[in-house]
N, CA, C, O and CB atoms as a CASP TS submission, in Angstrom:
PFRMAT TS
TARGET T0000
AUTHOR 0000-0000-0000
METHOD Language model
MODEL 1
PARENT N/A
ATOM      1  N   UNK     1      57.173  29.388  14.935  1.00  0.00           N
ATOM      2  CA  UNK     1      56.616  28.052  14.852  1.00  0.00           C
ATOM      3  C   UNK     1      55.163  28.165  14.430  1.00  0.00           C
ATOM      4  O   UNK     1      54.601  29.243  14.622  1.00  0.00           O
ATOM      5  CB  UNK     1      56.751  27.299  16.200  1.00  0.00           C
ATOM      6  N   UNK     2      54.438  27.069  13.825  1.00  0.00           N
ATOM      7  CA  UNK     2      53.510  27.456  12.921  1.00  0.00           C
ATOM      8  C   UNK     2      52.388  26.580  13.980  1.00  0.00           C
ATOM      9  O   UNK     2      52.973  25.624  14.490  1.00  0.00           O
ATOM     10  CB  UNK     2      53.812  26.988  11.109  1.00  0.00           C
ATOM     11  N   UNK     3      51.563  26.642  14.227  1.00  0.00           N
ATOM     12  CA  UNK     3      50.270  26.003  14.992  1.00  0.00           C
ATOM     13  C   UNK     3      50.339  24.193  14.233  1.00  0.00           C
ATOM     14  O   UNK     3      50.091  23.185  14.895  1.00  0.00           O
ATOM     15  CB  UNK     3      48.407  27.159  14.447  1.00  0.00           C
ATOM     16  N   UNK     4      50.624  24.191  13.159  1.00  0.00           N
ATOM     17  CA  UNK     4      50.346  23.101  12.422  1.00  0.00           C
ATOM     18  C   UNK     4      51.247  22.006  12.670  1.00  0.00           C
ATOM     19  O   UNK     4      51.000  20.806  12.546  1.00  0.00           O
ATOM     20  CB  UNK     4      50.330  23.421  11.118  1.00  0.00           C
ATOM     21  N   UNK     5      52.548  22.669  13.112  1.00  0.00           N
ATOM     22  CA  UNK     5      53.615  21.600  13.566  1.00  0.00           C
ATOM     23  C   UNK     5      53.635  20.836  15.079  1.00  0.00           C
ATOM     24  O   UNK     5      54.602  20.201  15.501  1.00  0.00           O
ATOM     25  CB  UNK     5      54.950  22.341  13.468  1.00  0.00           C
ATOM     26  N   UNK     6      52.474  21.016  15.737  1.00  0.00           N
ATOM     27  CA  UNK     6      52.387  20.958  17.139  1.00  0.00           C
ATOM     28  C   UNK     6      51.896  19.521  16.953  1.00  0.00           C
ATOM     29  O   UNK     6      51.339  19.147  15.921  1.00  0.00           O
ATOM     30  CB  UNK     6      51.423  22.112  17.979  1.00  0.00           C
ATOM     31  N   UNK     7      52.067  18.956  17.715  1.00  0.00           N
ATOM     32  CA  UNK     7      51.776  17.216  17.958  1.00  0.00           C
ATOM     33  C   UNK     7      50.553  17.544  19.481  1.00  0.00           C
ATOM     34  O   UNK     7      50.648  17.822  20.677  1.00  0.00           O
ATOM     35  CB  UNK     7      53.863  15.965  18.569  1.00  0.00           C
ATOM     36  N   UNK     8      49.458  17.284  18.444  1.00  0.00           N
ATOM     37  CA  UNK     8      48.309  17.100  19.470  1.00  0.00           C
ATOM     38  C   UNK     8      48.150  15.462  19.358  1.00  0.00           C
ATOM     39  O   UNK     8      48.727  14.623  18.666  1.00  0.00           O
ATOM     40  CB  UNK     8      46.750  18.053  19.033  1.00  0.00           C
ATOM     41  N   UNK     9      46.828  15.365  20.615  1.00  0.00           N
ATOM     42  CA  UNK     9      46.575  14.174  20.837  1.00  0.00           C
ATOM     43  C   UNK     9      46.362  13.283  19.936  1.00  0.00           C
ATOM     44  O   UNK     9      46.817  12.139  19.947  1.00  0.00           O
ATOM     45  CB  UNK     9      45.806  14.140  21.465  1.00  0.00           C
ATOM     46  N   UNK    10      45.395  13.950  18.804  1.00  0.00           N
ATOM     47  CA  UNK    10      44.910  12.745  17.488  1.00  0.00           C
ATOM     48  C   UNK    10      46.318  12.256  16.505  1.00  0.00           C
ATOM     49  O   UNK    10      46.349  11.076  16.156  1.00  0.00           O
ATOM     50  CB  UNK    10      43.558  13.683  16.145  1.00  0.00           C
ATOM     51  N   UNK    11      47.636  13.325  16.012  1.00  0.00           N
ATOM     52  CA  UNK    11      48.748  13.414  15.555  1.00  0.00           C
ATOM     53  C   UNK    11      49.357  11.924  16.218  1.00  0.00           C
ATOM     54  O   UNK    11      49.594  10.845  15.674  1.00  0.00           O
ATOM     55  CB  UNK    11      49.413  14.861  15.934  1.00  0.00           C
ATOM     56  N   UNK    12      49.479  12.344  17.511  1.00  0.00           N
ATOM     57  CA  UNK    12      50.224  11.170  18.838  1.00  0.00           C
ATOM     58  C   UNK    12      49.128   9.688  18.656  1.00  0.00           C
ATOM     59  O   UNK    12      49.914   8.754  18.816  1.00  0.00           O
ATOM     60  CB  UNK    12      49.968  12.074  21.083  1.00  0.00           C
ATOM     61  N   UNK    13      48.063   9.233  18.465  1.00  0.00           N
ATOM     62  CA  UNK    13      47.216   8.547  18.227  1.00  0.00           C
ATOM     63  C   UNK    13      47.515   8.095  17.337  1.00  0.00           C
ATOM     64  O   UNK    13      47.698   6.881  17.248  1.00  0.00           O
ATOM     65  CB  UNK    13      46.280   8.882  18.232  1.00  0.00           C
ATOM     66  N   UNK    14      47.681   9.002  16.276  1.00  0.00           N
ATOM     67  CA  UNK    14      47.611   8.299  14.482  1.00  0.00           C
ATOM     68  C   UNK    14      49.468   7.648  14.613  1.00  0.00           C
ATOM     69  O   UNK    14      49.635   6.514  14.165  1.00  0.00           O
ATOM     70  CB  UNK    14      47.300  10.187  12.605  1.00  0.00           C
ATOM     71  N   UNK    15      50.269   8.112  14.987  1.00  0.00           N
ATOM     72  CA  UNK    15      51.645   8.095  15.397  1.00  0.00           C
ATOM     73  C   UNK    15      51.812   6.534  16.037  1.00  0.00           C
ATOM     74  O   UNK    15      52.597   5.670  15.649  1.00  0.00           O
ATOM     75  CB  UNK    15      51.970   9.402  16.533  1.00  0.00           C
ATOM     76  N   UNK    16      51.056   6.467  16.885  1.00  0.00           N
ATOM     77  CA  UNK    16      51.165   4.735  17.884  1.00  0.00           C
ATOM     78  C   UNK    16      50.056   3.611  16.571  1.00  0.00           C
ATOM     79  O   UNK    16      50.060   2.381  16.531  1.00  0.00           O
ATOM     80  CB  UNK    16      49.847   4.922  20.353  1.00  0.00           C
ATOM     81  N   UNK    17      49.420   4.346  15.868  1.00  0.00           N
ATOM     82  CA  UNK    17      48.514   3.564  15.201  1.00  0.00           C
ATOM     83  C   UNK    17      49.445   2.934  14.232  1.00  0.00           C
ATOM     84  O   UNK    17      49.353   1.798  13.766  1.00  0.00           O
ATOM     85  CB  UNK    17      47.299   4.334  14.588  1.00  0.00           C
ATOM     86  N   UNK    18      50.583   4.049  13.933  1.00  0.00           N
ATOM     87  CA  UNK    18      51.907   3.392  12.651  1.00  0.00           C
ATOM     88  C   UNK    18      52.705   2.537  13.094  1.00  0.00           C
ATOM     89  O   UNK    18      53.222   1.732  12.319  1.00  0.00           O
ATOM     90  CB  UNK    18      53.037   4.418  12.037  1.00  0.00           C
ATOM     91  N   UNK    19      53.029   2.523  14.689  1.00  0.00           N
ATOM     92  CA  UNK    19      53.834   2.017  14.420  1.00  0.00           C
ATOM     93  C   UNK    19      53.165   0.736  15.460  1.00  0.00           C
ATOM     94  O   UNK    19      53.943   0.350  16.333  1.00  0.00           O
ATOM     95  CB  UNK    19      55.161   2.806  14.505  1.00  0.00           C
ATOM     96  N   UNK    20      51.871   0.105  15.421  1.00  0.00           N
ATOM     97  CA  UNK    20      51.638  -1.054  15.544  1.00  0.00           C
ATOM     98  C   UNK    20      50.236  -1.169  16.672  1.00  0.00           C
ATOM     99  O   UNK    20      49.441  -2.081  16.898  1.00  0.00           O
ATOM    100  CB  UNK    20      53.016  -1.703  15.937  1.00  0.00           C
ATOM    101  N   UNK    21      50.352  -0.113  17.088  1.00  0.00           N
ATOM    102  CA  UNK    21      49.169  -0.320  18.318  1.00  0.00           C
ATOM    103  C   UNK    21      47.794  -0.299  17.729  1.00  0.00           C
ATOM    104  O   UNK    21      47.425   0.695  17.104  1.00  0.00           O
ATOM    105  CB  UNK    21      49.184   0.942  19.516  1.00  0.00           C
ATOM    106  N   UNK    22      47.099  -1.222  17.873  1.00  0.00           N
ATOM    107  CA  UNK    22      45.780  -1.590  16.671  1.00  0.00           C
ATOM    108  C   UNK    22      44.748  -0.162  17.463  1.00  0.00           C
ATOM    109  O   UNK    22      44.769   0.160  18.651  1.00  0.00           O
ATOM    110  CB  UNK    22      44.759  -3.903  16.880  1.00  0.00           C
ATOM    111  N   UNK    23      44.075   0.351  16.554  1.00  0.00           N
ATOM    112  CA  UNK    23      43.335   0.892  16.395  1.00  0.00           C
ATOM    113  C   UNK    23      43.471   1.675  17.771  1.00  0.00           C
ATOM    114  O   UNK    23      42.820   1.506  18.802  1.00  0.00           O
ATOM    115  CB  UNK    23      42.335   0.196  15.941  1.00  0.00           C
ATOM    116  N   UNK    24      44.318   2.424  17.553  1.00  0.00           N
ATOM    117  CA  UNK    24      44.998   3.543  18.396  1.00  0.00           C
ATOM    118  C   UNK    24      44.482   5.025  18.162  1.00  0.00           C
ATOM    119  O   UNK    24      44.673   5.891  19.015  1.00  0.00           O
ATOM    120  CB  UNK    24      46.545   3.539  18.078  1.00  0.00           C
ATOM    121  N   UNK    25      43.817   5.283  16.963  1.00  0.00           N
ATOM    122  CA  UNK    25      42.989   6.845  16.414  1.00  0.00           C
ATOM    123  C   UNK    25      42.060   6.220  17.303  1.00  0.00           C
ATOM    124  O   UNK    25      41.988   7.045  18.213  1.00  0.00           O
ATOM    125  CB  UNK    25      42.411   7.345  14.476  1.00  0.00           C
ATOM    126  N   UNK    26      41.248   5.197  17.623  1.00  0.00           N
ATOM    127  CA  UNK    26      40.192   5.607  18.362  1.00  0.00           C
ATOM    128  C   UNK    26      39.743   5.480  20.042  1.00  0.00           C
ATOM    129  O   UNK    26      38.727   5.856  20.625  1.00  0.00           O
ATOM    130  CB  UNK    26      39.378   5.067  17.689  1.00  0.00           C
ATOM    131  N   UNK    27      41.276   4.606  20.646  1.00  0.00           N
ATOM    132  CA  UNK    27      41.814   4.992  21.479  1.00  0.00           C
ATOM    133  C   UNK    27      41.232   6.129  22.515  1.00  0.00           C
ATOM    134  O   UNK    27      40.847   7.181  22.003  1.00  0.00           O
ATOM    135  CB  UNK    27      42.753   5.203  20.905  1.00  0.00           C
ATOM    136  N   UNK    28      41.144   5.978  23.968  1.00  0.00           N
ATOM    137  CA  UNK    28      41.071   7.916  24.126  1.00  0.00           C
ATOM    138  C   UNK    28      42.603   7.338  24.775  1.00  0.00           C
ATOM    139  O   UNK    28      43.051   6.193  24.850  1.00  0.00           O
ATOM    140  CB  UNK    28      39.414   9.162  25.571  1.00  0.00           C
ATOM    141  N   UNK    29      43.269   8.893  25.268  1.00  0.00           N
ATOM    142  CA  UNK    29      44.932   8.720  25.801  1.00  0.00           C
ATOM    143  C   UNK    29      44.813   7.773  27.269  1.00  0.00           C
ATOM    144  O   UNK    29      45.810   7.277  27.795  1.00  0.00           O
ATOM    145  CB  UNK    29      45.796  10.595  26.240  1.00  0.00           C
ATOM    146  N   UNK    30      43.913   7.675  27.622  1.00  0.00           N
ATOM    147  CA  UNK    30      44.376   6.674  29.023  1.00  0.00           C
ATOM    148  C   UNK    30      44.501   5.321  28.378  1.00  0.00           C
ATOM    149  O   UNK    30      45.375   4.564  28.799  1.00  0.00           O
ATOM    150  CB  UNK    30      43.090   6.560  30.460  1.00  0.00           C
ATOM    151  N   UNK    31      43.730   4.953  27.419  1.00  0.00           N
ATOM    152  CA  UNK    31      43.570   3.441  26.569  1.00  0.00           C
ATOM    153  C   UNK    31      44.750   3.224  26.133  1.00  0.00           C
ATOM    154  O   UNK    31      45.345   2.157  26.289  1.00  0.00           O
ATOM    155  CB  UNK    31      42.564   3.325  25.263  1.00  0.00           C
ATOM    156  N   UNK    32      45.394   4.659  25.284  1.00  0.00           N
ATOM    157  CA  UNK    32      46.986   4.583  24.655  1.00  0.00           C
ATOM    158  C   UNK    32      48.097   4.034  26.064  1.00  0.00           C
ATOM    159  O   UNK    32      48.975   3.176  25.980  1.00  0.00           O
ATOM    160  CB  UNK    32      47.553   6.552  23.997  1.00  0.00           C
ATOM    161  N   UNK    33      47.723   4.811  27.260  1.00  0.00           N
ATOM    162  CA  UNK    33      48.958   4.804  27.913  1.00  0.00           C
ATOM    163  C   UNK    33      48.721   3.467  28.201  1.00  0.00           C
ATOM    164  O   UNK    33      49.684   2.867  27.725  1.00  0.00           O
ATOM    165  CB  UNK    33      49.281   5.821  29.091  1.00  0.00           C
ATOM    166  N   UNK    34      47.649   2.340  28.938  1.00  0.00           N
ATOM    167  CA  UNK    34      47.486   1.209  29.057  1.00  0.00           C
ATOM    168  C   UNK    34      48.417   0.360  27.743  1.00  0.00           C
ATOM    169  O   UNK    34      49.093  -0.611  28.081  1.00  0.00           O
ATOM    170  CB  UNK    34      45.965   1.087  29.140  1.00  0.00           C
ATOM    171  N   UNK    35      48.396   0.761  26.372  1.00  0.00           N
ATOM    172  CA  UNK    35      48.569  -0.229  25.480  1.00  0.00           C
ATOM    173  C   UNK    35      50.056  -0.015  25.145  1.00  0.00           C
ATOM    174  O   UNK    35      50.840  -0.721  24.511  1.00  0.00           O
ATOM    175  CB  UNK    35      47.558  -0.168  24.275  1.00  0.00           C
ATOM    176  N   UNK    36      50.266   1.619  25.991  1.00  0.00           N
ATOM    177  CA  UNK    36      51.796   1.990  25.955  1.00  0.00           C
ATOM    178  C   UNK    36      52.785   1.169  26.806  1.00  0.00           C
ATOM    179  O   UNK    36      53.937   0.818  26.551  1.00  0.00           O
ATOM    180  CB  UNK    36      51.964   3.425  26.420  1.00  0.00           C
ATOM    181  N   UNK    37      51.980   0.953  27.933  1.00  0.00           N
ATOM    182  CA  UNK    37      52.721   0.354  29.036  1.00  0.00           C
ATOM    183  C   UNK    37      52.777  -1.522  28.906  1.00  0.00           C
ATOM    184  O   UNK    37      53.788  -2.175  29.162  1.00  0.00           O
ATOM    185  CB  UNK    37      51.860   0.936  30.523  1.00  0.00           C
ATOM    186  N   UNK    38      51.731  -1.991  28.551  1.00  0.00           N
ATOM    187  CA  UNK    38      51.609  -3.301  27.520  1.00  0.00           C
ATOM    188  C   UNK    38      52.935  -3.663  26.385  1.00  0.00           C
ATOM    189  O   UNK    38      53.283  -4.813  26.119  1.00  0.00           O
ATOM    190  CB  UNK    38      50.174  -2.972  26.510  1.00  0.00           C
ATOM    191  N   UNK    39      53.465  -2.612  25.896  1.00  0.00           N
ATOM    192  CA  UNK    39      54.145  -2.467  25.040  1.00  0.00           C
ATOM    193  C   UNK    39      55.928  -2.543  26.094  1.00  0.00           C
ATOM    194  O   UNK    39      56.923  -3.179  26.439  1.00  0.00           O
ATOM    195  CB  UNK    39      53.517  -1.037  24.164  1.00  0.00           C
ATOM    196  N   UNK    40      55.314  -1.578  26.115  1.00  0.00           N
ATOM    197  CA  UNK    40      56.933  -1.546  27.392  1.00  0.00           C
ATOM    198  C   UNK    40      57.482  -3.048  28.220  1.00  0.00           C
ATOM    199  O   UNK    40      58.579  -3.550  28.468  1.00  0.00           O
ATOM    200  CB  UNK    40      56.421  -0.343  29.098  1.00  0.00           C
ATOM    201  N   UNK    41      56.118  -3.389  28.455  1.00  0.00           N
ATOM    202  CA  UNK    41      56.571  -4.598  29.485  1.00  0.00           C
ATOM    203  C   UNK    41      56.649  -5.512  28.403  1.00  0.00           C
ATOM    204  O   UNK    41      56.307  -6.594  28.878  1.00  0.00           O
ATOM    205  CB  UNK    41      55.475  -5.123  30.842  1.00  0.00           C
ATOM    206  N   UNK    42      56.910  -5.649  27.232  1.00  0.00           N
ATOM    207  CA  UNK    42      56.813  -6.816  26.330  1.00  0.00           C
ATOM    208  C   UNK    42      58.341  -6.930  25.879  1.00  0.00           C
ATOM    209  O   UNK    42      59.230  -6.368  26.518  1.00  0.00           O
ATOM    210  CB  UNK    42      55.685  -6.590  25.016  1.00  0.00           C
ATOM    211  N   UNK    43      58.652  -7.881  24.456  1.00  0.00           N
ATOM    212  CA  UNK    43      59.794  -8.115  24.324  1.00  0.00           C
ATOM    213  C   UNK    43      60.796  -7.004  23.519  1.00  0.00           C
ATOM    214  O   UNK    43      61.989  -6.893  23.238  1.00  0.00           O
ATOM    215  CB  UNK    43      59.706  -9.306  23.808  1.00  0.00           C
ATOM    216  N   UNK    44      59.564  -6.276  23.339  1.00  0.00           N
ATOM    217  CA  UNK    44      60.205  -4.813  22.278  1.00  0.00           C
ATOM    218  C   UNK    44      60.474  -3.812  23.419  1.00  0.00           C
ATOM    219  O   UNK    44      60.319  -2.644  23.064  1.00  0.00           O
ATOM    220  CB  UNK    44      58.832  -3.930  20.914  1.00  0.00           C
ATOM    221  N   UNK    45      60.766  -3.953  24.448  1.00  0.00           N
ATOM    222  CA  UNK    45      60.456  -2.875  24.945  1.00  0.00           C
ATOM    223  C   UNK    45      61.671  -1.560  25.089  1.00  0.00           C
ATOM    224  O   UNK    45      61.609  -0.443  25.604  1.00  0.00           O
ATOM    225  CB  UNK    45      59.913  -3.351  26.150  1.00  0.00           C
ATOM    226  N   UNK    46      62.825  -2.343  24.332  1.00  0.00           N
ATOM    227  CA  UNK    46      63.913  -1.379  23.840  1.00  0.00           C
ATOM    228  C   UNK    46      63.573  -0.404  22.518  1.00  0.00           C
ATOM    229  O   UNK    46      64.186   0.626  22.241  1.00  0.00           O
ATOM    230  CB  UNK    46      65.179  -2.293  23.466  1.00  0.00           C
ATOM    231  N   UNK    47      62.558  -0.919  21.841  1.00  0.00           N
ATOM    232  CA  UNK    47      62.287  -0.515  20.846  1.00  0.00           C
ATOM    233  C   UNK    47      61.013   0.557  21.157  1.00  0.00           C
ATOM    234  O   UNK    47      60.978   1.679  20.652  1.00  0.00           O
ATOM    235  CB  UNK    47      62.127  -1.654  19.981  1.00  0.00           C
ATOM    236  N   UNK    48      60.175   0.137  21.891  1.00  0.00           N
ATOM    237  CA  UNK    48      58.862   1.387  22.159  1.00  0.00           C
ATOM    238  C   UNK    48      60.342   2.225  22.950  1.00  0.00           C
ATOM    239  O   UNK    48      60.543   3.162  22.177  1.00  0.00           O
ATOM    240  CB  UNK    48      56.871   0.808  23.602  1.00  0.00           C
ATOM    241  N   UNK    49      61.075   2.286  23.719  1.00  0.00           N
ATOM    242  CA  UNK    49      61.490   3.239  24.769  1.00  0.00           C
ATOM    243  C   UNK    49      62.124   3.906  23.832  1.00  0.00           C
ATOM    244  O   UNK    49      62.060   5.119  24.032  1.00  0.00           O
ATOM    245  CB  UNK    49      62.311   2.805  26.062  1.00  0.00           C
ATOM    246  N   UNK    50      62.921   3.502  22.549  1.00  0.00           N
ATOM    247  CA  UNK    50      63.173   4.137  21.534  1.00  0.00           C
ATOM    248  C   UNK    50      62.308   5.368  21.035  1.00  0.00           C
ATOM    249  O   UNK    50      62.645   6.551  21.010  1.00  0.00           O
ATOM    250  CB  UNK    50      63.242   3.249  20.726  1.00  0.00           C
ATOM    251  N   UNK    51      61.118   4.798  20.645  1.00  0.00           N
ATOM    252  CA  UNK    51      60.511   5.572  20.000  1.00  0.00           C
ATOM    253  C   UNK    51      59.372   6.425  20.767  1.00  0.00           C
ATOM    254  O   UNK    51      58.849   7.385  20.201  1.00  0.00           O
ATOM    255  CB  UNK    51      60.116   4.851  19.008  1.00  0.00           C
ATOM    256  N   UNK    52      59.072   6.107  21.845  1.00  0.00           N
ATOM    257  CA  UNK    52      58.568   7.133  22.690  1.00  0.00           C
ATOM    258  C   UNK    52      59.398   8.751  22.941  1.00  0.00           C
ATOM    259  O   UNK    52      58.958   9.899  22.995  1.00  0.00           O
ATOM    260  CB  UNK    52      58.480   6.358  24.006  1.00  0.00           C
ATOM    261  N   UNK    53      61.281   7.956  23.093  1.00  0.00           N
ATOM    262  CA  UNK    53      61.652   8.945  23.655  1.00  0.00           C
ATOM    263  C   UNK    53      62.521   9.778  22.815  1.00  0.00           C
ATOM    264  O   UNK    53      63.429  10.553  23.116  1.00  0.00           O
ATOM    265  CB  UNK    53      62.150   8.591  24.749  1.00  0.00           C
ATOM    266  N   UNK    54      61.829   9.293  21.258  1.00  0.00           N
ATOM    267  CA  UNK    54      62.168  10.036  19.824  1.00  0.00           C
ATOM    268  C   UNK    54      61.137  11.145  19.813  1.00  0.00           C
ATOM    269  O   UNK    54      61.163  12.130  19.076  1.00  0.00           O
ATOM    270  CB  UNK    54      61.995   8.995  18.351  1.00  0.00           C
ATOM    271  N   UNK    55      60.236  10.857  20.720  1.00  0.00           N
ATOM    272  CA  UNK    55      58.436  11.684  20.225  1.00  0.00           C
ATOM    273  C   UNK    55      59.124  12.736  21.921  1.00  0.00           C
ATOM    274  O   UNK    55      59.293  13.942  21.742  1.00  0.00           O
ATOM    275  CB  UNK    55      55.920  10.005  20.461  1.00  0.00           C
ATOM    276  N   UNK    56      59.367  12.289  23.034  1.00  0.00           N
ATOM    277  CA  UNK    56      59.782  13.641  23.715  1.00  0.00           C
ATOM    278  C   UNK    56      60.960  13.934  23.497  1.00  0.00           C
ATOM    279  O   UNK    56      61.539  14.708  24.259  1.00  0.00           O
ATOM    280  CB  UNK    56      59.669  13.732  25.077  1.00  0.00           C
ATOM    281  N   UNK    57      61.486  13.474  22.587  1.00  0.00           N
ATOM    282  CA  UNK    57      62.736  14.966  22.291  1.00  0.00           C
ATOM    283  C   UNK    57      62.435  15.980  21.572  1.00  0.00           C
ATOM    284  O   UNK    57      63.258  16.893  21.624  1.00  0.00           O
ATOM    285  CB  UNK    57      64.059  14.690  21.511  1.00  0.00           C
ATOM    286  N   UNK    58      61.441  16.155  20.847  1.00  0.00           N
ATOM    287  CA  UNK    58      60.790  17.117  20.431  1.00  0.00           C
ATOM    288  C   UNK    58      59.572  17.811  21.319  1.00  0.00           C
ATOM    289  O   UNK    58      58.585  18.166  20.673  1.00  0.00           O
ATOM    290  CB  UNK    58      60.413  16.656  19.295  1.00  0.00           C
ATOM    291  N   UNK    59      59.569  18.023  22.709  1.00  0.00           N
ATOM    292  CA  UNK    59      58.983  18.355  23.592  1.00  0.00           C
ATOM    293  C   UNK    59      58.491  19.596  23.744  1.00  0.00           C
ATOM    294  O   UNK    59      57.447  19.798  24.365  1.00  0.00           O
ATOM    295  CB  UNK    59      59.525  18.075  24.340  1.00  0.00           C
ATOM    296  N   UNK    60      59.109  20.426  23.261  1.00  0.00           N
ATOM    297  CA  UNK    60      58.047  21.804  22.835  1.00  0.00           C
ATOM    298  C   UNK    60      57.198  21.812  21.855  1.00  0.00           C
ATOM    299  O   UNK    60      56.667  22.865  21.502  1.00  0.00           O
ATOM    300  CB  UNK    60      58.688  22.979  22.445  1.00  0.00           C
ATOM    301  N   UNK    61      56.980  20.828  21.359  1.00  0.00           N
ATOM    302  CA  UNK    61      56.010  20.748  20.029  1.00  0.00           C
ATOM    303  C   UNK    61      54.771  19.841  20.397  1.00  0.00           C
ATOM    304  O   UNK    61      53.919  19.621  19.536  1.00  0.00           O
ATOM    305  CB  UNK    61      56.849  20.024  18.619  1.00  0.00           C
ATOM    306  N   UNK    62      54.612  19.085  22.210  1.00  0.00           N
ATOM    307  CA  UNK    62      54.148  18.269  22.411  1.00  0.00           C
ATOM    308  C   UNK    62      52.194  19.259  22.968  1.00  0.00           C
ATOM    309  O   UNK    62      51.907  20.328  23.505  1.00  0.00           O
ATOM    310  CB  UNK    62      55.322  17.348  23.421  1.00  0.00           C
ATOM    311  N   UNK    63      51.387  18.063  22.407  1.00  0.00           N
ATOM    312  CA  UNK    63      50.635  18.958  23.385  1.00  0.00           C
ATOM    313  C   UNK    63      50.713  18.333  24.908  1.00  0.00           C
ATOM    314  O   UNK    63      51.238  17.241  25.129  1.00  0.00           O
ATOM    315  CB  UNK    63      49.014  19.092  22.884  1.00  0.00           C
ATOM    316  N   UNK    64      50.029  19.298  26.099  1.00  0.00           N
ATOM    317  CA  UNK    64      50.620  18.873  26.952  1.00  0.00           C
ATOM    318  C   UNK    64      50.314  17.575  27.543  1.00  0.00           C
ATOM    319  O   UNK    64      51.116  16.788  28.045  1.00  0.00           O
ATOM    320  CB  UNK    64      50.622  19.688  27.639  1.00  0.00           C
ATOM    321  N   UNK    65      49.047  17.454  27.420  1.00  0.00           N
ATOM    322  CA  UNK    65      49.016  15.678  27.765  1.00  0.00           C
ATOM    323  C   UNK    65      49.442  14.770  27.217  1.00  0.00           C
ATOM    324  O   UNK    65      49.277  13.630  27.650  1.00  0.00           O
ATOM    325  CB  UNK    65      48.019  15.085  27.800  1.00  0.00           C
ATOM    326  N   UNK    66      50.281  15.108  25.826  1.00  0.00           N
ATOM    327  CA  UNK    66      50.766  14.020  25.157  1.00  0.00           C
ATOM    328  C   UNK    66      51.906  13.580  26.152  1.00  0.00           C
ATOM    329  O   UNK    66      52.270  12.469  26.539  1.00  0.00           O
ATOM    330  CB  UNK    66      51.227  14.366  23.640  1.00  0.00           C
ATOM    331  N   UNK    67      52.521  15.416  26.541  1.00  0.00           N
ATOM    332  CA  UNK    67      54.299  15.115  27.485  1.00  0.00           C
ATOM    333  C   UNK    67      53.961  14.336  28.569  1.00  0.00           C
ATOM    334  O   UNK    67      54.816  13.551  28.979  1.00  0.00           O
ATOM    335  CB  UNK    67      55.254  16.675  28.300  1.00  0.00           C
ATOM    336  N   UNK    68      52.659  14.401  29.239  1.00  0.00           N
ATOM    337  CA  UNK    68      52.368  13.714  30.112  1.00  0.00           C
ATOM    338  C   UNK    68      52.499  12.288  29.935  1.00  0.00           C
ATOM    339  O   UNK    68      53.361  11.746  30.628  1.00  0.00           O
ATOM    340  CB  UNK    68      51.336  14.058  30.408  1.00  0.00           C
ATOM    341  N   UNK    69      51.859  11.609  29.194  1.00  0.00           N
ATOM    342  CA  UNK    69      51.553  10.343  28.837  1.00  0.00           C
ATOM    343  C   UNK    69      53.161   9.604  28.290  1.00  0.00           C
ATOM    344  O   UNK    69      53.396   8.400  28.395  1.00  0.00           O
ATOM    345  CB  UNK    69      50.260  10.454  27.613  1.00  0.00           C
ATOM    346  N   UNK    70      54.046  10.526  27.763  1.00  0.00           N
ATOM    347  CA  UNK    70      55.394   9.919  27.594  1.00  0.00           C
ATOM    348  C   UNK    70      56.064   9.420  28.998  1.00  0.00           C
ATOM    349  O   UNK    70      56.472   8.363  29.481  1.00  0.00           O
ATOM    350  CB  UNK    70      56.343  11.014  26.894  1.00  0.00           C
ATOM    351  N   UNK    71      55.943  10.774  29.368  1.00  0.00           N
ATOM    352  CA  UNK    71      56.687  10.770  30.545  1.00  0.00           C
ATOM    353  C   UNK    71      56.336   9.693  31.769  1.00  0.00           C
ATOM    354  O   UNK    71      57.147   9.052  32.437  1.00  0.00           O
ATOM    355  CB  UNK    71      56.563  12.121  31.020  1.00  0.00           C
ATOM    356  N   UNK    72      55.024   9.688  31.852  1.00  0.00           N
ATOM    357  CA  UNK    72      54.256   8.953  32.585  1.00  0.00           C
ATOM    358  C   UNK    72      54.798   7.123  31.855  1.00  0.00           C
ATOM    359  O   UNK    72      55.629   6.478  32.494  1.00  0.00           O
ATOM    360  CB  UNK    72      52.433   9.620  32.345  1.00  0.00           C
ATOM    361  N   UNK    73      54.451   6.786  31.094  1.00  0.00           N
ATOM    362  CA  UNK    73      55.428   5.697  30.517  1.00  0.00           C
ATOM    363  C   UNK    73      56.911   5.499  30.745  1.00  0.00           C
ATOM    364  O   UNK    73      57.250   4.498  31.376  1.00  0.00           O
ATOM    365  CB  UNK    73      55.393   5.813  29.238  1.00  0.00           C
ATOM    366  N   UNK    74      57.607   6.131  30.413  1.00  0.00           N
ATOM    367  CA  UNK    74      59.451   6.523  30.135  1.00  0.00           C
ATOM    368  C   UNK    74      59.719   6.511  32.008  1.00  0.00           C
ATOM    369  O   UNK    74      60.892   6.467  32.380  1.00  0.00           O
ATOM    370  CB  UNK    74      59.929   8.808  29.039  1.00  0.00           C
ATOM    371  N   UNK    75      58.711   6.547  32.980  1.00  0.00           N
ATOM    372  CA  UNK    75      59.540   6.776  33.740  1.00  0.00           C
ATOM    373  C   UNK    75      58.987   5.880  34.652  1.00  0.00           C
ATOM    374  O   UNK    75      59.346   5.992  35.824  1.00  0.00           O
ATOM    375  CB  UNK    75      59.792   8.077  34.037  1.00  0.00           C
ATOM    376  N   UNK    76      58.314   5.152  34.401  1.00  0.00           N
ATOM    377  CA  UNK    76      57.328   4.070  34.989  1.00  0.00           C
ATOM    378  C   UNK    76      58.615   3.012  35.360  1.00  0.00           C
ATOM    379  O   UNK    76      58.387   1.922  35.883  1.00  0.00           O
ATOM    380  CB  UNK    76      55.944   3.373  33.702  1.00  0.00           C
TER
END
């Protein structure tokens, strides 16, 4: 595995920034998990649980506070 394929924090940032969370690169991760959990409790929230738990199935590639911050969401 190559260092480059690893999903660090800014990767996971730019990642929530695509798919709708406003200005999520500048975010720090406690701001994300607030706007994560905002998200969850809303009317999409089949759709973030989707795609959160598209980003930990690839969980060895996570850095580790990212797994945190899923998990910490996904199980809320």
């Amino acid at each position: 595995m190559m260092i480059s394929e690893l999903i660090d924090q800014d990767d996971f940032r730019a990642q929530l920034q695509a798919w709708g969370i406003a200005e999520a690169t500048r975010l720090t991760l406690a701001e994300c998990t607030d706007r994560l959990n905002e998200a969850l409790a809303g009317s999409e929230r089949a759709l973030w649980q989707e795609r959160l738990a598209s980003l930990l199935a690839r969980r060895e590639l996570l850095h580790p506070e990212v797994q945190r911050v899923l998990l910490a969401c996904l199980t809320d």
